[in-house]
C-alpha positions in Angstrom: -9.3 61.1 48.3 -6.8 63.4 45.5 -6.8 60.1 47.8 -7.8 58.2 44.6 -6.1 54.9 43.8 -2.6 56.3 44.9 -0.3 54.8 46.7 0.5 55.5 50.5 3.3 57.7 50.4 6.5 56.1 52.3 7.5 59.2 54.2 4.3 60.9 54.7 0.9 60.7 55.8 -1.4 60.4 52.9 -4.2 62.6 53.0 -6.4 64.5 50.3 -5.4 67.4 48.7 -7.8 68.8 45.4 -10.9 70.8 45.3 -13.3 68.3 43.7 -14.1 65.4 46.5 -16.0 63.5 43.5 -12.9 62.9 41.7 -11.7 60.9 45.1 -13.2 57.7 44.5 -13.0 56.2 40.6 -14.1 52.4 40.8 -11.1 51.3 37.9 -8.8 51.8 41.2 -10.2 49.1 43.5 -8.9 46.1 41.9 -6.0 47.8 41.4 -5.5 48.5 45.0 -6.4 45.2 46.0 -4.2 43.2 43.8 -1.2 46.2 44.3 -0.5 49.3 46.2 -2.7 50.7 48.7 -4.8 53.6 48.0 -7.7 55.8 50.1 -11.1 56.4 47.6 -11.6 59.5 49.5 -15.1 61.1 50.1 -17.0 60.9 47.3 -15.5 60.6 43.6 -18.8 58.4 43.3 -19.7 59.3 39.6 -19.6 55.7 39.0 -19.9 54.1 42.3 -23.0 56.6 42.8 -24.1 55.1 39.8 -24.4 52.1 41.2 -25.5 53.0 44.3 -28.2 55.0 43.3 -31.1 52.6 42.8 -30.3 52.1 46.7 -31.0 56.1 47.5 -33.9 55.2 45.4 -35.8 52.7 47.2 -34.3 54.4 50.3 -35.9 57.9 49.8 -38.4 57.6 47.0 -39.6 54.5 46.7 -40.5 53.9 50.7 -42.7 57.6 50.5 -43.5 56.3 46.6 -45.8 53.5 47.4 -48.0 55.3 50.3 -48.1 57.9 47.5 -49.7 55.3 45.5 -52.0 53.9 47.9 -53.5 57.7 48.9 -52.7 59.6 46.1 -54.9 58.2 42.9 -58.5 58.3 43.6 -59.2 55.7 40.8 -58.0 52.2 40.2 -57.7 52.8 36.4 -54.7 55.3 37.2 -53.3 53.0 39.5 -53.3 50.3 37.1 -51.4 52.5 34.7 -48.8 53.5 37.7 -48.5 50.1 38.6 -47.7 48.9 35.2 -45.3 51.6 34.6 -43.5 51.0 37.8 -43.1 47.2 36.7 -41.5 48.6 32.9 -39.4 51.0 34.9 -38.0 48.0 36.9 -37.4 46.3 34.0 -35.7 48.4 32.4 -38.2 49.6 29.2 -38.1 53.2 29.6 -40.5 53.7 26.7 -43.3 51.9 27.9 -43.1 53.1 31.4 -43.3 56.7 30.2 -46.9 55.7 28.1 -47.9 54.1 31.5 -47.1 57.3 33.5 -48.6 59.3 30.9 -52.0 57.3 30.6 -52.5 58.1 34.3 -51.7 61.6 34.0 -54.4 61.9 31.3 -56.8 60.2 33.9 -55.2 62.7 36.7 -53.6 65.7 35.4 -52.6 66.3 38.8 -51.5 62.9 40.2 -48.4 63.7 41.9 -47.2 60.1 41.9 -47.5 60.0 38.5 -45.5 62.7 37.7 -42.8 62.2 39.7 -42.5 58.4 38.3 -42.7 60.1 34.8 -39.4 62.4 35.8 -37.7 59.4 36.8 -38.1 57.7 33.1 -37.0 60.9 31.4 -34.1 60.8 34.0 -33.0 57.2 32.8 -33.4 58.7 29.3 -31.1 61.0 30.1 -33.8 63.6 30.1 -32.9 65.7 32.7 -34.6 69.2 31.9 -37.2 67.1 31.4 -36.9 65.5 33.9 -37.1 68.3 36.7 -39.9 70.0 34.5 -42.3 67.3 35.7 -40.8 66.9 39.5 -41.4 71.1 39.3 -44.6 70.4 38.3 -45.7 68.1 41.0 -44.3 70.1 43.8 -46.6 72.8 42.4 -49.5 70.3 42.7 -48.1 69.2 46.1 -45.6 71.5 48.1 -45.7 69.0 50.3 -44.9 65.9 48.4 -41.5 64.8 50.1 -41.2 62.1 47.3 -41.3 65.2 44.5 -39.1 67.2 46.4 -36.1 65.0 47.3 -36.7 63.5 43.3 -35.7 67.5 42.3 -33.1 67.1 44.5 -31.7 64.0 43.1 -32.0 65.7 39.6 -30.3 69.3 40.6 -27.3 67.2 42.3 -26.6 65.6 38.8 -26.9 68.4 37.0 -23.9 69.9 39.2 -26.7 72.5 40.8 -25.7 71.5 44.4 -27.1 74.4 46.3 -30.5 74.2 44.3 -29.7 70.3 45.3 -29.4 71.2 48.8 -32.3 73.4 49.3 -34.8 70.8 48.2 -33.6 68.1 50.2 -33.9 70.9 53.4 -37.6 70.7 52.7 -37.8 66.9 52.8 -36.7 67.0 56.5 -39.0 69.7 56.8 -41.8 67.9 56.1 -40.0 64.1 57.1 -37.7 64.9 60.2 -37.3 61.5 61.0 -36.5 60.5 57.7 -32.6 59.2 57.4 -32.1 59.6 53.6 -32.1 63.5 53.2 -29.6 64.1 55.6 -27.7 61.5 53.7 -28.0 63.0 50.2 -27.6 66.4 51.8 -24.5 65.2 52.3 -22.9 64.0 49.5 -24.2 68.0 48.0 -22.4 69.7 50.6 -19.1 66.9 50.1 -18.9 67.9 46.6 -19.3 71.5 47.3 -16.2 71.4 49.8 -17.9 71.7 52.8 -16.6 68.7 55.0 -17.9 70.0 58.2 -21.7 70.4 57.0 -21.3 67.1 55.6 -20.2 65.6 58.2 -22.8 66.5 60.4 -25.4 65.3 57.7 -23.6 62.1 57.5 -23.6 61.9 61.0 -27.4 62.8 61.6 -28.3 60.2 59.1 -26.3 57.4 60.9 -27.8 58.7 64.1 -31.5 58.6 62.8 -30.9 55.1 61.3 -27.7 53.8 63.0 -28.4 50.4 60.2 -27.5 53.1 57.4 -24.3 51.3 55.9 -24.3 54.0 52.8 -24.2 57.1 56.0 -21.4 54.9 57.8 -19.5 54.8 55.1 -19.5 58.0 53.4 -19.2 59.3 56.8 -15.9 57.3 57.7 -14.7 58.7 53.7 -15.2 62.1 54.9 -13.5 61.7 58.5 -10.7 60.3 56.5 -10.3 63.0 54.5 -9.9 65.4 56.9 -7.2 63.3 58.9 -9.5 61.7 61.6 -8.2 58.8 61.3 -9.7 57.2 64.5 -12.7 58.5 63.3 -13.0 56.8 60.1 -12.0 53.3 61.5 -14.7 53.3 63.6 -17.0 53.9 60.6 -15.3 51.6 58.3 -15.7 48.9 60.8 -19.2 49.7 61.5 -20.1 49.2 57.5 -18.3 45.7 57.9 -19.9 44.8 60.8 -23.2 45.3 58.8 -21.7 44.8 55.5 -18.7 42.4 56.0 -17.9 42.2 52.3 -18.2 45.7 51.5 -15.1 46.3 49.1 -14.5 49.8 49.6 -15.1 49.8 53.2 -12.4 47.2 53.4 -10.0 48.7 51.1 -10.3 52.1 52.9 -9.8 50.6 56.5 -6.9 48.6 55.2 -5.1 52.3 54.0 -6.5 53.7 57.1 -4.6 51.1 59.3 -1.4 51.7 57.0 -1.5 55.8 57.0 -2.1 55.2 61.2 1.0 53.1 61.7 2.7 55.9 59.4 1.8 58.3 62.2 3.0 56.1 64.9 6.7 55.1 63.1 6.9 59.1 62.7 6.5 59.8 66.4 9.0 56.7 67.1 6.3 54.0 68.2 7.6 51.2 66.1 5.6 48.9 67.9 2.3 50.5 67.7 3.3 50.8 63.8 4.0 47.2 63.4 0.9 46.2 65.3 -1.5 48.5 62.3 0.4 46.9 59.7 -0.2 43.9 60.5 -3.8 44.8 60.9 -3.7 46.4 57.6 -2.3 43.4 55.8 -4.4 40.8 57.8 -7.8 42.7 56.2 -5.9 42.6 53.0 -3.1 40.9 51.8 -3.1 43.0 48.7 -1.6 46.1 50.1 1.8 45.4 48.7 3.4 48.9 50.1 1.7 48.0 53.6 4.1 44.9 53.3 6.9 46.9 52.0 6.5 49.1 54.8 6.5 46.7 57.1 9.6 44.8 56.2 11.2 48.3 56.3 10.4 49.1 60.1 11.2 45.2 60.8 14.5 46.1 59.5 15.4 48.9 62.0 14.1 46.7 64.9 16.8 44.2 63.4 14.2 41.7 62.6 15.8 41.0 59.6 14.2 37.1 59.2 10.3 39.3 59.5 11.8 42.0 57.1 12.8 39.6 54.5 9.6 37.7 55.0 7.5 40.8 54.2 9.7 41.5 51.0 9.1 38.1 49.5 5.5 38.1 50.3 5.5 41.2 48.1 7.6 39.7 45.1 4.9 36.6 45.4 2.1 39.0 44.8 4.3 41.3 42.0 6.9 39.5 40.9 8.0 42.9 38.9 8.0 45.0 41.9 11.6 46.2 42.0 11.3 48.0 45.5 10.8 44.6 47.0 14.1 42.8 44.9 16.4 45.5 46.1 15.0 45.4 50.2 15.1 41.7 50.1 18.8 42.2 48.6 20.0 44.7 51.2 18.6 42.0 53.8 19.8 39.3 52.5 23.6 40.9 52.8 23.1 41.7 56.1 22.5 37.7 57.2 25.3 37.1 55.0 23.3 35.3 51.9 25.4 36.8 49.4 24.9 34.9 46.7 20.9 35.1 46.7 21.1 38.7 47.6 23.2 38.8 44.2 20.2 37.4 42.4 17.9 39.7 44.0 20.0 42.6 43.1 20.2 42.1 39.2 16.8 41.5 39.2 15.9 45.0 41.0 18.2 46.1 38.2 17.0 44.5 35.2 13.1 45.9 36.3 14.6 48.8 36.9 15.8 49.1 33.2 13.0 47.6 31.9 10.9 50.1 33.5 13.0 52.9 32.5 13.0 52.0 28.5 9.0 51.7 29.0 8.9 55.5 29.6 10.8 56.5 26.6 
């Protein structure tokens, strides 16, 4: 998941192992996979890709029931001014201002939900997040039914780690929007990082279903199927995010791995064929994957395809010249076709990376 940034295993099916799915994905490892060894992000170590991602839940969940707020909820255009204007600071990034916005419409209407909520959200990019939940609290008092306020609390008790509390709110958004994709989304990244996979799943699942355009619910939802070992399952998801997000990174990187760890099932069972034919498609989404290679070269080897075997090896050395795996394979190969003079060379350099390697660690 951990899957994290590690690379496929060479005897064994990679799959995720650890209690905390959020540790699974860590951004740092998805240039690193690209550029070396393959590696799943798992379900949802998305501390910082969440970070990223979040302005998207944002506009997704909040801002869509945000602006009808806006529209019905202040009853005079001075307050509305002052919302407006805040909003614009917000988006721009001056916290400061936007709270004295928010807070001039509150002193025109105490009770303006809209206001409040918007006034969380700056104490939230402050960091603020007692403070924060204090004034989301607040308007759900004013409003029960304010989904905006509700799934906003939500938001909130999910980064302070209160998942269940997390949970609970975003149960009474779909209550009061059933239709609405997002909660079953974010209800779903709760119940990831509390270890349940199943619920998750299911939220992931109803969210795609509700909005079947939801790349975020795709994704997530081919992370989790991954992690659990449905491997089939998570291709189609990963695909489905390309289709609508061809240059999604992780999407990409993950259906890459998935492909590998697929044809690792099939050359266990004997199918060498079906095994070539996913690493190939492994390598062709990308070329990066230098064990997908490795592997490769090592099952074209036992289907004495030694001119393929050698082929994958020195596409590996091209894209890590110190990787001494690929020196030694393309050594042992190039004996075997009787090249014993450049299987020489390949030899002392496996060696001398080896040693290299092995006065680096003292």
């Amino acid at each position: 998941m951990a899957l994290c940034g590690a690379p496929v295993d060479r005897q064994v099916v990679y799959r995720a192992s650890g209690s905390r799915l959020t540790n699974l994905l860590k951004v740092y490892h998805i240039s690193r996979i690209l550029q070396t060894r393959p590696g799943r992000t798992g379900l949802l170590g998305l501390k910082r890709l969440q970070t990223v991602r979040e302005l998207t839940l944002y506009q997704k969940t909040i801002v869509s029931i945000l602006w009808l707020c806006v529209l019905t909820g202040c009853t005079t255009y001075e307050a509305r001014d002052h919302l407006t204007s805040g909003a614009n600071y917000l988006e721009l990034g001056d916290t400061d201002l936007a709270m004295v916005e928010f807070k001039k419409a509150l002193k025109i209407e105490p009770h303006n939900t809209t206001a409040l909520v918007r006034l969380g959200q700056a104490y939230e990019k402050k960091g603020m997040t007692d403070e924060a939940i204090a004034e989301f609290q607040k308007a759900i008092s004013y409003n029960p039914k304010s989904a905006n306020a509700q799934a906003a609390l939500g938001l909130a008790y999910a980064r302070k780690g209160m998942l269940d509390d997390a949970i609970i709110q975003y149960l009474k958004v779909i209550d009061i929007y059933p239709g609405f994709a997002e909660p079953y989304f974010m209800m779903g990244l709760a119940y990831g990082e509390n270890d349940m996979l199943k619920k998750a799943i299911i939220s992931f699942r109803r969210a795609a279903d509700i909005d079947p355009e939801y790349t975020e619910a795709h994704l997530y939802l081919g992370l989790a199927y991954d992690t659990i070992g449905n491997t089939e399952g998570a291709i189609q998801e990963f695909e489905k995010v390309l289709e609508l997000r061809p240059h999604d990174a992780v999407a990409t990187i993950n259906l890459a791995a998935t492909y590998t760890n697929l044809a690792i099932e099939y050359e266990q069972k004997g199918l060498l064929n079906e095994a070539i034919f996913n690493l190939q498609r492994a390598v062709a989404i990308n070329q990066g994957l230098l064990d997908a290679h490795m592997h490769l070269g090592r099952i074209y080897e036992k289907k004495e395809m030694l001119q393929e075997a050698m082929s994958e090896y020195q596409q590996v050395i091209s894209l890590d010249p110190g990787f001494p795996d690929a020196h030694k394979q393309l050594a042992e190969a190039l004996k075997r076709v009787g090249l014993y003079n450049m299987a020489e060379k390949e030899a002392e350099i496996h060696k001398n990376l080896t040693k290299s390697m092995e006065m680096e660690k003292r």
